[in-house]
C-alpha positions as CSV (number, residue, x, y, z in Angstrom):
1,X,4.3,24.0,-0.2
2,X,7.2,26.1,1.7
3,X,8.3,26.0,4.7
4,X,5.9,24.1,6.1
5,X,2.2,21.6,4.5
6,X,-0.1,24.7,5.1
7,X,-0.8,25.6,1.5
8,X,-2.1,22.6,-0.4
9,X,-2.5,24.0,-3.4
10,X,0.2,22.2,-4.4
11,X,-0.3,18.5,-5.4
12,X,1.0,15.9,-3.0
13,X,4.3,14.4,-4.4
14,X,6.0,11.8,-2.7
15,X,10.2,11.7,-2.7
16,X,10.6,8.7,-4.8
17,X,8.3,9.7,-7.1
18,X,10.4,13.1,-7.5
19,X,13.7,11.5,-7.5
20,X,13.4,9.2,-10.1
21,X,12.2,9.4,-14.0
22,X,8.7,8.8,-15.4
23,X,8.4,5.4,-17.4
24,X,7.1,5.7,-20.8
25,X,5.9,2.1,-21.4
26,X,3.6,1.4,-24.0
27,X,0.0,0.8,-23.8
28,X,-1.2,-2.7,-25.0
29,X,-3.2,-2.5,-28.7
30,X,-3.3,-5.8,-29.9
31,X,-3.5,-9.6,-28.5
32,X,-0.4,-11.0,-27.4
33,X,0.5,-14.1,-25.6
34,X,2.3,-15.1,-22.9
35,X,3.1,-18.1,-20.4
36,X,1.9,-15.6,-17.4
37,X,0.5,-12.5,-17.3
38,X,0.9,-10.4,-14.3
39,X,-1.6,-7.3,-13.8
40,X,-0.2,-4.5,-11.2
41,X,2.9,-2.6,-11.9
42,X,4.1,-2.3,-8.4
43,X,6.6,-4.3,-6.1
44,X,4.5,-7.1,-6.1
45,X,4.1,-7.1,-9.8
46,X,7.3,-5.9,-11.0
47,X,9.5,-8.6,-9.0
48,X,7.6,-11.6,-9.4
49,X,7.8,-10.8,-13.7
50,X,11.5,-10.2,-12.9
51,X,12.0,-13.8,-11.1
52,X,9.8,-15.8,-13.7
53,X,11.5,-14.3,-16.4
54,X,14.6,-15.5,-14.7
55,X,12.7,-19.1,-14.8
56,X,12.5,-18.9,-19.1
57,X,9.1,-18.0,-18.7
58,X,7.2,-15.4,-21.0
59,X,5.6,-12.6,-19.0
60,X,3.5,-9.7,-19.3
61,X,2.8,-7.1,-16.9
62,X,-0.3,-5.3,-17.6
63,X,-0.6,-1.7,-15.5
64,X,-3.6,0.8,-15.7
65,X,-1.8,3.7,-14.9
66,X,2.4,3.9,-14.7
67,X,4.4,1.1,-12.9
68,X,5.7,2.0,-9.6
69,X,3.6,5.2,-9.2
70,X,0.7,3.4,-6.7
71,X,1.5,2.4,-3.2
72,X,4.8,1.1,-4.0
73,X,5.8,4.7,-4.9
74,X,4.3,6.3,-1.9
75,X,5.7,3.9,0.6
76,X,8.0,5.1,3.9
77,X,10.5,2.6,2.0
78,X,11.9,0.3,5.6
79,X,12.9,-3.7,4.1
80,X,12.0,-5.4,7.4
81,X,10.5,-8.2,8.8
82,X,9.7,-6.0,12.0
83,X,5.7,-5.6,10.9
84,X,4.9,-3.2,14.4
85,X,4.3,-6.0,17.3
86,X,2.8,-9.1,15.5
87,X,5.3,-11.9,16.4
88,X,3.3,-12.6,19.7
89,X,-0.4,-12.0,18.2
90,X,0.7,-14.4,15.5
91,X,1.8,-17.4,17.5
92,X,-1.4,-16.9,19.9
93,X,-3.2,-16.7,16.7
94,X,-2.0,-19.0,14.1
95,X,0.3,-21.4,16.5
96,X,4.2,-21.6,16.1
97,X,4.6,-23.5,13.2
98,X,2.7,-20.6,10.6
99,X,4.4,-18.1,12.8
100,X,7.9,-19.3,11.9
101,X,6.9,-19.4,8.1
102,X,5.8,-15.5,8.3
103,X,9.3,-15.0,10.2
104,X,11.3,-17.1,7.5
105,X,9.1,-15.6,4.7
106,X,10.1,-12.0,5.5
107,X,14.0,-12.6,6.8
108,X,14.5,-14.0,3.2
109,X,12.8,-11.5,1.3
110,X,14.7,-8.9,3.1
111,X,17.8,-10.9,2.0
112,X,16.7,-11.4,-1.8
113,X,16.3,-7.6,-2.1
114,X,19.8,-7.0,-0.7
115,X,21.5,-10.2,-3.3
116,X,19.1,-8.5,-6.2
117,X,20.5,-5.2,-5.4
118,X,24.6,-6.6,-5.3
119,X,24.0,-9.2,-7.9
120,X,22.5,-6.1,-10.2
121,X,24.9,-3.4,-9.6
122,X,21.2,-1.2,-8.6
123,X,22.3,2.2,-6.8
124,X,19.1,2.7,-4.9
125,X,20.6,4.3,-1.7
126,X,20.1,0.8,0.1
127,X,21.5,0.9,3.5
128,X,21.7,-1.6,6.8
129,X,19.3,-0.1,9.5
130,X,18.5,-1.3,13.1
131,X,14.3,-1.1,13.2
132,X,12.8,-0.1,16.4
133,X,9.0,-0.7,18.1
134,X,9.0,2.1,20.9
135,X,6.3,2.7,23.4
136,X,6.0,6.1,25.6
137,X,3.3,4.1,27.8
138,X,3.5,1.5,31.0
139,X,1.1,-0.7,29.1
140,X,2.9,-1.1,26.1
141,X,5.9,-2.2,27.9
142,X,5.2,-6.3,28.3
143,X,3.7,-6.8,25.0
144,X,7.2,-4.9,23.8
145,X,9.1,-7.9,25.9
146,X,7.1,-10.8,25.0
147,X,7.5,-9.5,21.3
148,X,11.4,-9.1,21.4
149,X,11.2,-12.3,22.9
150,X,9.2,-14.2,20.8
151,X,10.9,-13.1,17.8
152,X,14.0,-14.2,18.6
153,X,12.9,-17.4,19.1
154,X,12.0,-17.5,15.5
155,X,15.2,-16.5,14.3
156,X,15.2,-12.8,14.3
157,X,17.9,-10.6,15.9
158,X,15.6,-9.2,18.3
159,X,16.6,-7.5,22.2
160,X,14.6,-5.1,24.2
161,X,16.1,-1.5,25.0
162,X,15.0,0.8,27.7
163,X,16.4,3.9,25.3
164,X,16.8,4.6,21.7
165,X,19.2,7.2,19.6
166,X,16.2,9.3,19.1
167,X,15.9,12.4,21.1
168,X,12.7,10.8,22.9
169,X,12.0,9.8,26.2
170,X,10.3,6.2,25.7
171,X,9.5,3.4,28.3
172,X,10.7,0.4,26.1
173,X,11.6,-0.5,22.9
174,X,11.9,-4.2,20.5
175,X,15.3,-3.7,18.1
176,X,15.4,-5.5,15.0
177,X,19.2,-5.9,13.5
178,X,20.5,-5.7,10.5
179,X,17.1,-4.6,8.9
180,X,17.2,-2.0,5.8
181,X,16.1,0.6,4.1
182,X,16.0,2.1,0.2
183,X,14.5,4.3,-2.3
184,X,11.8,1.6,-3.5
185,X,11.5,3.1,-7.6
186,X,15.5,3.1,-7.9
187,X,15.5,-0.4,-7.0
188,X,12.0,-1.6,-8.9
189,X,12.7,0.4,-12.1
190,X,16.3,-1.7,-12.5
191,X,14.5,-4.8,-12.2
192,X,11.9,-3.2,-14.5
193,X,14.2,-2.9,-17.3
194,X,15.0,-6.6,-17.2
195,X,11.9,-7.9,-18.1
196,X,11.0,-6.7,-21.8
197,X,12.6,-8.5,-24.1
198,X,12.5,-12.5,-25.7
199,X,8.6,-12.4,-25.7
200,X,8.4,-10.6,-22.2
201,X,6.9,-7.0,-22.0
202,X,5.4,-4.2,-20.0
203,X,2.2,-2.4,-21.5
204,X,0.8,0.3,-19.2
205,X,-2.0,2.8,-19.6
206,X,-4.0,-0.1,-19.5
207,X,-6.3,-1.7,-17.3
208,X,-7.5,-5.5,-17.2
209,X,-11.3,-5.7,-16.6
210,X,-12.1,-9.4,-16.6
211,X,-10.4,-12.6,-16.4
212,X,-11.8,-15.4,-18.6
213,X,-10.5,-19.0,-16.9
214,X,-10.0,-21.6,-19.2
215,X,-6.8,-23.4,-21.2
216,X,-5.0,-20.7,-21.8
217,X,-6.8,-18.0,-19.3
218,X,-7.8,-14.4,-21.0
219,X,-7.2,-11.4,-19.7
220,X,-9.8,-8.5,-20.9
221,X,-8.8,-4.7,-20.9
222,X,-11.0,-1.8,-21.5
223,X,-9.4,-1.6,-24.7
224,X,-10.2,-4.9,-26.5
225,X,-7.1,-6.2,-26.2
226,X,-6.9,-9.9,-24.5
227,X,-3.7,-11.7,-23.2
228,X,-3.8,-15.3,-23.4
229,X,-1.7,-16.5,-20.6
230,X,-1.2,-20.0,-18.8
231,X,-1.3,-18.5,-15.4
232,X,-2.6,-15.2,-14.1
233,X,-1.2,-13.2,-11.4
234,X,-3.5,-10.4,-9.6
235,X,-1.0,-7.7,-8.4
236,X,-3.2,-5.0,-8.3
237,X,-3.1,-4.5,-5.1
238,X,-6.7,-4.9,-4.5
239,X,-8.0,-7.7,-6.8
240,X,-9.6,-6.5,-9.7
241,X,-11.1,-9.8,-10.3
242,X,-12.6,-11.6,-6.9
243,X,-14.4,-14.7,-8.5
244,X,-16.2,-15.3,-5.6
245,X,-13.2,-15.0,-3.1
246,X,-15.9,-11.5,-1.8
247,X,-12.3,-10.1,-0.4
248,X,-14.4,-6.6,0.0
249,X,-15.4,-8.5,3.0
250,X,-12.2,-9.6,4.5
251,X,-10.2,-6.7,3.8
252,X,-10.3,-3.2,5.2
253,X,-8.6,0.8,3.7
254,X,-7.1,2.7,5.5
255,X,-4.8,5.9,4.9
256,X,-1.6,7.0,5.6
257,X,0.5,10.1,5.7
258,X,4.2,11.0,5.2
259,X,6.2,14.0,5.2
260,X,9.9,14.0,3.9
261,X,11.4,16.6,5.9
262,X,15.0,19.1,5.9
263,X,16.4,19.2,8.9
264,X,19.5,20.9,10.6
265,X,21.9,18.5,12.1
266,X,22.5,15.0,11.7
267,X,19.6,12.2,11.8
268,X,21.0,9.5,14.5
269,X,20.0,6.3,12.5
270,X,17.9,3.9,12.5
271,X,14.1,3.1,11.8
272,X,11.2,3.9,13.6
273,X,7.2,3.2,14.8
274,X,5.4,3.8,17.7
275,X,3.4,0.7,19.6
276,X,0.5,3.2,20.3
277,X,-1.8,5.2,18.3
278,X,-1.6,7.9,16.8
279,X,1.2,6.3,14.8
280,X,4.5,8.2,14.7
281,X,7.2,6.5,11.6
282,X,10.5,7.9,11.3
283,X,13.4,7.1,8.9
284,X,16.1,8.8,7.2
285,X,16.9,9.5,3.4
286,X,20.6,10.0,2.1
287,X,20.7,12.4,-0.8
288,X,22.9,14.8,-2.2
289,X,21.5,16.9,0.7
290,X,21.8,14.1,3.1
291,X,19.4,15.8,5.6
292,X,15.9,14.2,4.7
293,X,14.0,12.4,7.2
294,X,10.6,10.7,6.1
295,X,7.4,11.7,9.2
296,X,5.0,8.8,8.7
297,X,1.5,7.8,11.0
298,X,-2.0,9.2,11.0
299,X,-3.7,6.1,9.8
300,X,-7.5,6.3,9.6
301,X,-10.4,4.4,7.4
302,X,-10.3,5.5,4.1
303,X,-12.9,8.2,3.6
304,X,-13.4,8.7,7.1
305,X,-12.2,10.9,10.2
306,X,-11.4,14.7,10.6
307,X,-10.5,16.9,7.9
308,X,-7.2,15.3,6.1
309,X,-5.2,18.3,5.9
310,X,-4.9,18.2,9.6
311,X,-3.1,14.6,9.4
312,X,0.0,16.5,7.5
313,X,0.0,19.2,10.0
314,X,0.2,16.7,13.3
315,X,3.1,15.0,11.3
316,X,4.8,18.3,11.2
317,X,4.0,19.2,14.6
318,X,5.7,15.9,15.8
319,X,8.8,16.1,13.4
320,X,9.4,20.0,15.3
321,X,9.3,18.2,18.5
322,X,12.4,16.2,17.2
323,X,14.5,18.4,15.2
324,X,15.2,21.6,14.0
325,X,13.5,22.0,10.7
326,X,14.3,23.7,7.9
327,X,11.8,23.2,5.5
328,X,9.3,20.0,4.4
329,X,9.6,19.7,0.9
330,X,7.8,16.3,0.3
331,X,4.3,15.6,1.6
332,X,2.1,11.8,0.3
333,X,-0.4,9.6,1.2
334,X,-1.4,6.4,0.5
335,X,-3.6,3.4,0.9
336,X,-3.4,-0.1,2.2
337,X,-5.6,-2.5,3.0
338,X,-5.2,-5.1,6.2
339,X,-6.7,-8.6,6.3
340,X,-8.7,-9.3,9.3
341,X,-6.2,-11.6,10.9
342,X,-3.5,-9.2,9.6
343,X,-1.9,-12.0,7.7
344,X,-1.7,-11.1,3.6
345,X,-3.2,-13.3,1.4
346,X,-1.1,-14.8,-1.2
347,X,-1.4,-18.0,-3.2
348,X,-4.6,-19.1,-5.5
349,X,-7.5,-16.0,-6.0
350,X,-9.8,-19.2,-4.7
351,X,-10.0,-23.3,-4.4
352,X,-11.4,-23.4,-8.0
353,X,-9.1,-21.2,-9.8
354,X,-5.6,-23.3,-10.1
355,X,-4.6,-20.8,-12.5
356,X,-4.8,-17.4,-11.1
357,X,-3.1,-16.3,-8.5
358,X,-3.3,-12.9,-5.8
359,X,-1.2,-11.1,-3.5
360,X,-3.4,-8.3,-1.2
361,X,-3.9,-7.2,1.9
362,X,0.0,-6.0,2.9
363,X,-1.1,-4.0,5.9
364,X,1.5,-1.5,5.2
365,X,4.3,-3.6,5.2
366,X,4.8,-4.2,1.2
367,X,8.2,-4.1,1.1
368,X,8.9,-7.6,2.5
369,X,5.8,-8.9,2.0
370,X,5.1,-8.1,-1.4
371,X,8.6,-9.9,-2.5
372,X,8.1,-13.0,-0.6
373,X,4.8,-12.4,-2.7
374,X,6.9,-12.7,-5.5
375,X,9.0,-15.7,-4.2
376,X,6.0,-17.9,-3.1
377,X,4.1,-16.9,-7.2
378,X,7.6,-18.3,-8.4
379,X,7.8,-21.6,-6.5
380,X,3.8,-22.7,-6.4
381,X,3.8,-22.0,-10.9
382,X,7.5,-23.9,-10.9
383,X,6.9,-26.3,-8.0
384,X,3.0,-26.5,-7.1
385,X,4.6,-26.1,-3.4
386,X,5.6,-22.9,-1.1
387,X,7.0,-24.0,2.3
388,X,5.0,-20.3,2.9
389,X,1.8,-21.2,1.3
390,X,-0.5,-22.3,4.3
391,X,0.0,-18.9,6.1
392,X,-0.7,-16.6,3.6
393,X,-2.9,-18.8,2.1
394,X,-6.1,-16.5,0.4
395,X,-8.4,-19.7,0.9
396,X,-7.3,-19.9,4.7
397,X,-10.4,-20.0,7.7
398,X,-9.3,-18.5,11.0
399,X,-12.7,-17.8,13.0
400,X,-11.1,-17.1,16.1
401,X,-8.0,-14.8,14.3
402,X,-10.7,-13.0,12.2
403,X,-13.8,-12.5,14.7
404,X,-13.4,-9.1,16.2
405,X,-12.1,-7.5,13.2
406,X,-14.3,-9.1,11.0
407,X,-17.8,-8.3,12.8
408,X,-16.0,-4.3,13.5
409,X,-15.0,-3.8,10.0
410,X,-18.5,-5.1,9.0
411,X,-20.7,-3.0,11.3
412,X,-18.4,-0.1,9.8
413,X,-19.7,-1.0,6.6
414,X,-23.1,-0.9,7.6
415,X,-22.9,2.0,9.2
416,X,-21.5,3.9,6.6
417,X,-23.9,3.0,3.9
418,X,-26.9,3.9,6.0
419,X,-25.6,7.2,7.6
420,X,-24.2,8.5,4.3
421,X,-27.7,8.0,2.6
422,X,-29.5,10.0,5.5
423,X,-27.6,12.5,6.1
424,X,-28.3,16.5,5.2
425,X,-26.4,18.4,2.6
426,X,-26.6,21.6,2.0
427,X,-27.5,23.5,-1.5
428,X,-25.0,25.2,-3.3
429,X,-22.6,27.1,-1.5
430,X,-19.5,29.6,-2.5
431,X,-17.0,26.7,-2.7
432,X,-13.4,28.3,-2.8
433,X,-10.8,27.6,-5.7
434,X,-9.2,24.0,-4.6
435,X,-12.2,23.0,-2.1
436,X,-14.8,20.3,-2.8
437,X,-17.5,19.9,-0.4
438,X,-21.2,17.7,-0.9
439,X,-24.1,19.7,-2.5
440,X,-27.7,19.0,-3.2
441,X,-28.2,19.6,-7.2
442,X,-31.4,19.4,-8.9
443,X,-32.6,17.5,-5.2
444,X,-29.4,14.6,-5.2
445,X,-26.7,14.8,-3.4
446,X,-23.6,15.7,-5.4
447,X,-20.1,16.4,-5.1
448,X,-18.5,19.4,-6.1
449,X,-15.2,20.7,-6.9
450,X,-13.5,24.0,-7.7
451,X,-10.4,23.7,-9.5
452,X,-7.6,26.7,-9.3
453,X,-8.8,27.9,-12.5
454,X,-12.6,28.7,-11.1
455,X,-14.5,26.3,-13.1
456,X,-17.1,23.3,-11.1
457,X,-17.0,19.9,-11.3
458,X,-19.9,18.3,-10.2
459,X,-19.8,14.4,-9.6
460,X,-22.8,11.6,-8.2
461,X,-21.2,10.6,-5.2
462,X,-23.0,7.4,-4.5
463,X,-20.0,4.9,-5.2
464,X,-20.4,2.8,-8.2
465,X,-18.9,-0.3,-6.2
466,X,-21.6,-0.8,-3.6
467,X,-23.5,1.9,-3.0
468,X,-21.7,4.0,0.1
469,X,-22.3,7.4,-0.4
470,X,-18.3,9.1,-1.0
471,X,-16.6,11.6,1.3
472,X,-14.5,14.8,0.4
473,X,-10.7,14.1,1.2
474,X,-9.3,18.0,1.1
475,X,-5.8,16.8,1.2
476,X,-5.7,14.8,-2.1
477,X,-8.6,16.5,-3.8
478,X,-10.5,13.4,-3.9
479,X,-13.6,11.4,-3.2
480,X,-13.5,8.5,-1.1
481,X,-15.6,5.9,-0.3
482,X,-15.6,4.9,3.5
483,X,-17.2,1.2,3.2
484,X,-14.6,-0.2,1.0
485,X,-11.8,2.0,0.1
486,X,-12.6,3.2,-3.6
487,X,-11.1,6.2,-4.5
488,X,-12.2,8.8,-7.2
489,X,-10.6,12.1,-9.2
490,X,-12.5,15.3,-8.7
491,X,-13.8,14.2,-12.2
492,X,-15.0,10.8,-11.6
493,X,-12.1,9.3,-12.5
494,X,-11.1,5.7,-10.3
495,X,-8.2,6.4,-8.5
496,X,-8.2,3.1,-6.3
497,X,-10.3,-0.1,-6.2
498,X,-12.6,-2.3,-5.9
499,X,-15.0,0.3,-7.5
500,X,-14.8,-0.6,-11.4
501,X,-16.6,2.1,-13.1
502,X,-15.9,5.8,-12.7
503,X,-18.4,8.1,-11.3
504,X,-21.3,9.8,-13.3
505,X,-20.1,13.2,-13.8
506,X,-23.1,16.3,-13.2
507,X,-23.5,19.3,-16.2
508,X,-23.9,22.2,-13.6
């Protein structure tokens, strides 16, 4: 990419992965045991290993690919318990009481990350921010009020401003104090470092398949290798193991985009989100250049919507409006999944598993959430007891908070399982160097790829989760499922869950 996203040959790289070194953990090859095992690498993973490890306990953490190189490292990085305007749906929703623990859960998880950061000497470019909610529409403008005003009554620093330092015109905004931001892998890979060591370790390259419950639990991986483990915590982001919790029914992908952009001139603080769609993030990045500001928004269902290229190119579009750009040097994605009362769930995977534990359905705010993740893991295996625990609860019933998104989400679903299987694809077709498209091959439908080097891949793109027939995403070279959120390589190859099993690949 040069001076601006319109060649994609190049692969997507997001800043923190770029800045920061590769971890060379090694893969698991034997059985080891442990008092808790922990399967995800990411912020969820990495900082509730790094607290029980604190507590004498034994861990493992058990990642499939490389730690810190899945959503955490392709984040827009802002440490805030300012989650876009949910202070006000949450107390209509969930009453004051479980609307004060989500407030409380997040102010002290921003807090721990800034005493983890002094107390461990990490240089991870962690600095105070204000956070803004800004609307350029009248209709925004009283749900911006009742929000600043509702969060302050929960203990939040919270005021509403007619104008912000951007150069914007805006109708209202909700400020946040004394909020943060940081480079998430320069922070994650300190704490990383703490954890092997006195029966503790991190194995990566490998992935857990199965959980067997019982006294102690057993973790399976494709390898052979089993963990025996007390407790089990699923940070996988989504859960690799479900037993019955069917959280491909309460949890819904979507996609996001981010540029990390040079401009001229100086960035006038602060972080930032729109009210109204399409989504418009802003924040800045000190470097030795000390000129990079990170373009986030374009949300969509994973797997579905316009050709994704175009997302990257409305982000640069927007970021032209603001600033005088030089040139855009960083360009990621990534995928989150939302509960359907917007509320993660964390605590036990189900009633009847006392012994394994998840954290999922962040809604793209991980930072905060994922370490009071970590914080509410620590005190339910040391204590039995969160104050936290209700709200996030994963066993939880809210009819009334869940009902619209729940019966949308669903009919999605449906819809995209039966339109994918009747819809017409063409035979093969001169596909250009770097462009996949759907094919009919020997009479099924097929995806294919062309790498840069000319040669085909050809995949079955019926996902091997459920059945939803995949789509082409141009901008990451990838197939993606638009019922549940499983992502594939141009080879098969799983990218994200819940799909288990890679795709059958197609001899041309």
């Amino acid at each position: 990419m040069e001076n601006y996203p319109t060649d994609f040959r190049r692969v997507p790289q997001s800043y923190w992965m770029a800045s920061t070194p590769r971890t060379e953990y090694p893969a698991l090859i034997e059985d080891v045991e442990a008092d808790i095992a922990v399967i995800g690498g990411g912020i969820v993973g990495i900082t509730s290993a790094f607290l029980l490890k604190k507590e004498g306990y034994k861990v493992v953490v058990l990642e499939a690919d490389r730690i810190l190189q899945g959503t955490t490292g392709h984040t827009t990085a802002k440490i805030t318990s300012q989650h876009s305007l949910i202070y006000a749906k949450l107390q209509k929703k969930f009453g004051e009481e479980k609307t004060r623990q989500y407030a409380q859960a997040n102010e002290i998880a921003l807090q721990l990350i800034a005493e983890l950061i002094q107390d461990n000497n990490i240089d991870c470019d962690f600095m105070r921010q204000s956070a803004y909610v800004f609307t350029q529409q009248d209709r925004y403008v009283p749900e911006i009020m009742e929000e600043a005003k509702i969060a302050d009554l929960f203990g939040i620093k919270a005021s509403f401003l007619s104008e912000i330092p951007l150069p914007l015109p805006i109708k209202g905004a909700v400020c946040f104090d004394d909020q943060a931001q940081f480079n998430p892998r320069k922070y994650l890979l300190a704490l990383a470092k703490e954890i092997p060591g006195n029966g503790s370790h991190i194995f990566e390259q490998t992935k857990a398949v199965d959980i067997q419950q019982g006294t102690p639990c057993l973790v399976l991986t494709d390898n052979g290798a089993r963990i025996a483990a007390s407790k089990v915590i699923i940070a996988s982001h989504y859960p690799f193991y479900e037993a019955m919790g069917l959280f491909f029914t309460r949890l819904y992908p979507e996609r996001s985009y981010a540029l990390g952009v040079r401009i001229k001139g100086d960035y006038p603080g602060g972080m930032y989100i729109s009210a109204e769609d399409p989504t418009r993030s802003l924040r800045s990045q000190h470097d030795k250049e000390n000129n990079l500001v990170i373009v986030g928004g374009e949300h969509h269902k994973t797997g579905q919507g316009e050709d994704t290229r175009n997302h990257y190119l409305k982000l640069r579009d927007f970021a032209r409006q603001l600033f005088e750009v030089e040139h855009i040097p960083y360009r990621w994605s990534t995928q989150d999944y939302t509960t359907m009362d917007e509320v993660p769930y964390i605590g036990n995977l189900t009633t009847d598993t006392p012994d394994v534990y998840v954290a999922t359905g962040f809604g793209k705010w991980g930072m905060t959430t994922g370490t009071a993740a970590a914080l509410i893991f620590r005190d339910l295996i040391l204590n039995g007891y969160s104050p936290w625990m209700n709200v996030y609860s994963p066993s939880r019933f809210t009819p009334v908070a869940s009902a619209k998104n729940f019966v949308q989400e669903n009919l999605n679903v449906a819809k995209h399982l039966i339109s994918g299987k009747l819809s017409s694809v063409p035979g093969i077709a001169e596909i250009p160097r770097g462009g996949g498209k759907i094919i009919e091959h020997d009479g099924q439908r097929a995806g294919a790829y062309r790498d840069q080097q000319g040669a085909l891949h050809i995949v079955d793109t019926t996902c091997t989760h459920l059945g939803c027939e995949l789509q082409w995403n141009s901008a990451e070279a990838s197939w993606d499922c638009p019922c549940h959120g499983s992502r594939f390589t141009y080879e098969g190859e799983i990218i994200d869950s819940p799909a288990q099993n890679k795709l059958e690949h197609i001899q041309e």
